[in-house]
Every structure is written in structure tokens, then in C-alpha cells.
C-alpha positions in Angstrom: 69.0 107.6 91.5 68.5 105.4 94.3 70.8 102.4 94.3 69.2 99.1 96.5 71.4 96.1 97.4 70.4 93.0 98.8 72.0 90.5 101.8 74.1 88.8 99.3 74.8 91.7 97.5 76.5 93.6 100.3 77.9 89.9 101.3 80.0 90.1 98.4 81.1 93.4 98.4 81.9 92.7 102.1 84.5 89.6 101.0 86.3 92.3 98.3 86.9 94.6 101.1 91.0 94.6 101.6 92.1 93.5 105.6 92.6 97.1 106.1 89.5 98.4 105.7 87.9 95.6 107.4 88.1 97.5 110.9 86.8 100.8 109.7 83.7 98.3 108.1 83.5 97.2 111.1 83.0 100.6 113.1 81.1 101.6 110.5 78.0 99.0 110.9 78.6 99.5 114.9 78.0 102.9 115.0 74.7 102.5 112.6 73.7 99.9 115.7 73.7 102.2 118.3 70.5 103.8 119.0 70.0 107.1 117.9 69.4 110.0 120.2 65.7 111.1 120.9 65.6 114.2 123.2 67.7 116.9 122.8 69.9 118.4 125.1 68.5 120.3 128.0 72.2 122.3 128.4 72.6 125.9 126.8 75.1 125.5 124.3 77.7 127.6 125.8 77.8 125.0 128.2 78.4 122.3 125.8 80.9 124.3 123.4 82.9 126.7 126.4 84.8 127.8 123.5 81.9 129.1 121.1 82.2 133.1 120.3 85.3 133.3 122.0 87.2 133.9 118.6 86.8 135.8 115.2 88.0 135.6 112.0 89.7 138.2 110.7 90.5 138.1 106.9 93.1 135.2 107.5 93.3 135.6 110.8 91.7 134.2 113.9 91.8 136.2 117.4 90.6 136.6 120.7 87.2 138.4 121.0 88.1 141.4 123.6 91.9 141.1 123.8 94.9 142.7 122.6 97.3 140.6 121.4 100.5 140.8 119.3 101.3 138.2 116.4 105.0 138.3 116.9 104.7 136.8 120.0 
């Protein structure tokens, strides 16, 4: 179910809000200002994430893909 709220609604809920949460409130509706994105990134991934496939997980490990390594180390 779908939950609407109004301007006087939120204005309400707004004045509840303890000081401290005030600021995260506040990044909150700033970030929903900011325009979203509308092309996609024309870089290959690797580019953007150097670090992608360079690790596995092992059970409850992680390691380097392709090198020996020793865990006592």
C-alpha cells in the first residue's frame, strides 16, 4: 500500500525531526534536487572500477587472482 502525504503533512513531520537528524534531512532533499543522470557512461568498466576481477572469494577467504600468497604474512 501506497502511502501519499501532502505539503503540510511532511511540514509537520519535518518540525518532529530531532536537531540531529536535521542535516541528514537536509542532504537528503538535496540530493533528490540534483538532476539525475541521462546518458550512460561511455568508459569500459574496468576503467571505472580498476579493481573489478582482481580478487576471489574463497570459502571465507578473499585473494589475489593469479598470485601466490601466504596468510601468515
Amino acid at each position: 500500500m501506497t502511502l501519499m502525504i501532502n505539503r503540510e503533512q511532511l511540514k509537520i513531520e519535518i518540525d518532529s525531526v530531532d536537531e540531529g537528524h536535521l542535516e541528514v534531512l537536509h542532504r537528503i532533499i538535496l540530493a533528490f534536487q540534483q538532476p539525475l543522470p541521462t546518458s550512460i557512461p561511455s568508459e569500459k568498466p574496468s576503467k571505472i572500477n580498476p579493481l573489478k576481477d582482481s580478487v576471489i572469494f574463497e570459502h571465507d577467504l578473499i585473494s589475489p587472482i593469479d598470485e601466490e600468497w601466504d596468510a601468515e604474512q
